[in-house]
N, C-alpha and C positions, 0 to 999 in steps of 0.2 A: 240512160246511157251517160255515161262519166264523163267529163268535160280535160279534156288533155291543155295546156297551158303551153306554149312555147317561146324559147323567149327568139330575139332578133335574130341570132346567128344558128337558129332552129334547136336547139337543143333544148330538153324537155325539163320546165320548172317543176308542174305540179300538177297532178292528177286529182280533181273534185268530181267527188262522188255526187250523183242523184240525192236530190236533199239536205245538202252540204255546204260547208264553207270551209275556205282555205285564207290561214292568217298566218303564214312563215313568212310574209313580206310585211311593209308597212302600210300595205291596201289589202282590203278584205277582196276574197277572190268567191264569188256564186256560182255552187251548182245547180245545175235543172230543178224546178220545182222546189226551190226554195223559198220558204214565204217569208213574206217582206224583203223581197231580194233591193226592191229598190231606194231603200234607205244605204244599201252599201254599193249602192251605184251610184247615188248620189254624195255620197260622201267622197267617194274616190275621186268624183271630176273636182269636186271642191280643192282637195288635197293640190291634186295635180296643176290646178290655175294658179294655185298658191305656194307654188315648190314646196309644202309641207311646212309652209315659212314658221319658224319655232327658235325660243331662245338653246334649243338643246335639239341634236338630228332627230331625223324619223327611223324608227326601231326598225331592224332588220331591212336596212338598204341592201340594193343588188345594184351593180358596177354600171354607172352612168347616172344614176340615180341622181335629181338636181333637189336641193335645199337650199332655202333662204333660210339664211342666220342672221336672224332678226335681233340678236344680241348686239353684231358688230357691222349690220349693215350688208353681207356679201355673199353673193351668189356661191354656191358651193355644189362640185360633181363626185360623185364616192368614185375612187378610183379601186376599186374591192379590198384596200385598206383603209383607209380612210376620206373622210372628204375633204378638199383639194380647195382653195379659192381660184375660181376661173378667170378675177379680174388679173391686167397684168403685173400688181404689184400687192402684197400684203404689207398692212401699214399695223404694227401692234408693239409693245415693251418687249415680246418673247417671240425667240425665232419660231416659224414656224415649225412643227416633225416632220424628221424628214422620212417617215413614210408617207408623208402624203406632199412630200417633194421630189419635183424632176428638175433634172438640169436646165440653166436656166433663168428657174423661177425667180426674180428679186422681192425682197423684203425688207419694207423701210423700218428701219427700230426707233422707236416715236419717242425713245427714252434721249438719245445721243444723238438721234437726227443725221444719221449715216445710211446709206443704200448700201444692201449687201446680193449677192447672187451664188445662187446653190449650183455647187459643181456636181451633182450628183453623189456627192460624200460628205459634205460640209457646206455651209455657209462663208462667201469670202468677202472679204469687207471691199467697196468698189471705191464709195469716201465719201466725205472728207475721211482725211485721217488721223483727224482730232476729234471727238465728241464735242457734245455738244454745253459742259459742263469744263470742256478747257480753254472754253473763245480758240479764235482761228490761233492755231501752231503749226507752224513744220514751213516747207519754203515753198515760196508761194510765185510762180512766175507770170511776170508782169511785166507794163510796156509806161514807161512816164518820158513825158518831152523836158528840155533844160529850159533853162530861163532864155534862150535862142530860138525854141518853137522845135527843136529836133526831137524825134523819136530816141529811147535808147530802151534795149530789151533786157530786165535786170531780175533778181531774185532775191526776194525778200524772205530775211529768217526774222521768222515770226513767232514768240509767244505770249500765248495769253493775250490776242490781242495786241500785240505791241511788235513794233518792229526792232530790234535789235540789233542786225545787219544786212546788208545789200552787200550784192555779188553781181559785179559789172567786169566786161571786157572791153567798155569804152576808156576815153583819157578822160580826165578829169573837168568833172560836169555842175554845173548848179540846178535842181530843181527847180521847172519852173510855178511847182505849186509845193510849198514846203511841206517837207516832212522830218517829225519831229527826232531829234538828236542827229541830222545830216545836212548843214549847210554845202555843203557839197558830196558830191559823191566821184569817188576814185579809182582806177581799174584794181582787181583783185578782187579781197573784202575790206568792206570801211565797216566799223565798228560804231554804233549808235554814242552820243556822248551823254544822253542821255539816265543810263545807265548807271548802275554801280561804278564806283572808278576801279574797282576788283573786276568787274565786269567787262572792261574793258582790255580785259588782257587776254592774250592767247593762253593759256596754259596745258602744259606739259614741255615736250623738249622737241628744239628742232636744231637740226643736222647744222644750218649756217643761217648766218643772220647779216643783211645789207648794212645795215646800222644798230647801234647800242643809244639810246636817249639822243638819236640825231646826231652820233660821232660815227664814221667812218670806220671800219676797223683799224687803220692806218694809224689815227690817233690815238691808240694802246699802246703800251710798253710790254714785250711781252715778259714774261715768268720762266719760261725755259730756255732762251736765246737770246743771242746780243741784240741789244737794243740801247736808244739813244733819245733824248728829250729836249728839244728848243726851248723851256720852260723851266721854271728853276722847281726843286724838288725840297719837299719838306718833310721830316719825322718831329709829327708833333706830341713825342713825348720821350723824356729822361732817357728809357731802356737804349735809346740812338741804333747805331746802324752795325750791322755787323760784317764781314767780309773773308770769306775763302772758304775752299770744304769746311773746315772743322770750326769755321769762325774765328781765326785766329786774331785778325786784327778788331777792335772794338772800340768804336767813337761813343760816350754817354754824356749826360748832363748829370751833377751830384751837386744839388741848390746852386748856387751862379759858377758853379765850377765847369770848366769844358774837360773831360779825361779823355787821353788815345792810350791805347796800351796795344801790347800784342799777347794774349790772353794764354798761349801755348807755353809752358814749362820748359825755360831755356831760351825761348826764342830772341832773338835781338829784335830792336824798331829802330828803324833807319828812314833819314828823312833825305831827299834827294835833288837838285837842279839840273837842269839843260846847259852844260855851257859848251857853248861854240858849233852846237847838235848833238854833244856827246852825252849820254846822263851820267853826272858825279854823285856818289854817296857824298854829302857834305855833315852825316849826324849820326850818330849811330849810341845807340843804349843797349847793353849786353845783356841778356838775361842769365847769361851764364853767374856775374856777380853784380849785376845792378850799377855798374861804369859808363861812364862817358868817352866818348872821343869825338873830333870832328876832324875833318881831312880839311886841311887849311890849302886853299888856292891859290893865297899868296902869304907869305910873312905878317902883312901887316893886317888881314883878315883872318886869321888865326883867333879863335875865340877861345875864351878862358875860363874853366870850368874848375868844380871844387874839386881840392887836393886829393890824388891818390895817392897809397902809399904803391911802393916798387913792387910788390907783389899782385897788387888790382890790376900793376901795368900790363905787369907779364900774364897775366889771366885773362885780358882782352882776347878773344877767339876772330880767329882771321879779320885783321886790321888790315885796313887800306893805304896805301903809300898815299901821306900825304896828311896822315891823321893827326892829332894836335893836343900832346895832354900836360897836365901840372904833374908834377913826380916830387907829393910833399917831403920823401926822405931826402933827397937832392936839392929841392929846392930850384931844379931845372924843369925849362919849360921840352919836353921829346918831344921828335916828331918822327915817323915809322917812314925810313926810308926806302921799303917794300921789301928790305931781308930784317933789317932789326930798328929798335927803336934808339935813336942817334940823340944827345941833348942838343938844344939850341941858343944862341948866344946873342944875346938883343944886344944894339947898338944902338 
């Protein structure tokens, strides 16, 4: 009579014939009157003591089935795709398959020295989150006392190894066990000095800034607005200063020479005082023909310029009462009485 096989949850493996042997598993299965059955009875308990311990599984597992992987050390259960480490972590260079992963499972990667855990779709890394091949990186939170014995809770940005900045919300603290490029440490980020001195800069752009090289914004002059300086101002070169929309007045150096002009076609330069609070033109150079006058304050302050002839006079463009010239063809000194130019008569 035929020997029916069943497995755990009753349902039927295999049916061995009288006389027979059945090998669709990786244990030989005996029918009745089978001779030498007990060489494959014996073999089987062997198998079984020994999870089929082998550098490579037992051929044709069925689901629970255990094997020792005697390659890497690890108990292993077929889960009817593959076999599974039953310990709680697999430690190898390569992730486990994840068909023979459930949610879960972790796996240490022996290459980078990171714990990772299968979400049931993938592998996700737990940490560090540096390998193992970049020394400690990334920020790292930590607890150091000051040179006072106090606790302060801070975060160190780390590469390679090296600290580069701390990220404190205390005031400004001394370590009391030093670390290197931070003789003190200050709220916000302090920056290692360590470092590159490129390194040591923020870069990109930011919106405002408290200070410029430890000046205030206040100590700027600005570029689009009136502004004003306690400090004396210097152009240290020839090209000098220039002044108005179109730059019409222009101060330069030309070798020890000082030049002012007014650089516009036509335009006059007029040089001016405060008297009594009032400002007087007291100088004026025409651009119209390249003349002089001065608006004299009194008679005897009247300044004396090179001879015009009568026509340079009358070419002066809006003269001021009071202005003061030579009039070579007369030989008399005018002076523009605010409707015409009058001569005057020294005594």
């Amino acid at each position: 009579m035929s020997y029916t096989i069943n497995l755990t949850d009753g349902a039927v493996f295999a049916t061995v014939a009288d006389g027979t042997i059945n090998t669709t598993s990786s244990m030989t299965l005996v029918g009745k009157n089978y001779a030498g059955y007990g060489q494959f009875v014996d073999t089987n308990f062997m198998h079984l003591l020994e999870n089929s311990s082998n550098v490579t599984p037992p051929p044709s597992p069925i689901t629970g089935q255990l094997w020792w992987d005697s390659g890497n050390n690890l108990l292993k259960a077929y889960n009817g795709t593959g076999f599974k480490v039953i310990s709680g972590a697999t430690a190898s260079a390569t992730a486990p398959a994840g068909s023979t992963s459930v949610a879960g499972d972790l796996w240490y990667n022996s290459v980078n020295a990171q714990l990772n855990v299968y979400t049931g779709a993938s592998w996700l890394l737990v940490g560090p989150q540096f390998t193992s091949g970049q020394g400690v990186t990334g920020a790292i939170a930590t607890t150091i006392n000051d040179n006072l014995g106090s606790p302060h809770n801070i975060i160190e940005l780390t590469v390679d190894n090296n600290v580069v900045g701390i990220i404190s919300k205390d005031a400004t603290f001394t370590p009391a066990i030093s670390i290197s490029g931070f003789t003190t440490v200050r709220p916000g980020i302090t920056l290692a000095t360590t470092v590159a001195t490129v390194a040591q800069l923020f870069q990109g752009t930011a919106t405002n800034s408290q200070a410029l090289n430890g000046l205030a914004s206040t100590d700027f002059m600005r570029a689009t607005a009136n502004t004003s300086t306690n400090g004396s101002l210097s152009i240290l070169n020839n090209a000098g200063l220039s002044v108005g929309t179109s730059g019409s007045f222009r101060a330069t150096v030309s070798s020890n020479d000082v030049v002012l002009r007014n650089q516009t076609s036509g335009g006059n330069l007029s040089i001016g005082v405060n008297v009594g609070g009032n400002t007087a033109t007291t100088f004026t150079m025409f651009g119209a023909n390249g003349s002089i006058a001065t608006t004299a304050l009194s008679l005897s302050s009247a300044l004396q310029f090179a001879s015009l002839t009568t026509g340079q006079v009358n070419a002066i463009g809006s003269p001021q009462a009071g202005m003061t010239v030579f009039n070579a063809d007369t030989g008399n000194i005018q002076v523009y009485n605010g409707t015409k130019w009058a001569n005057v008569t020294l005594t």
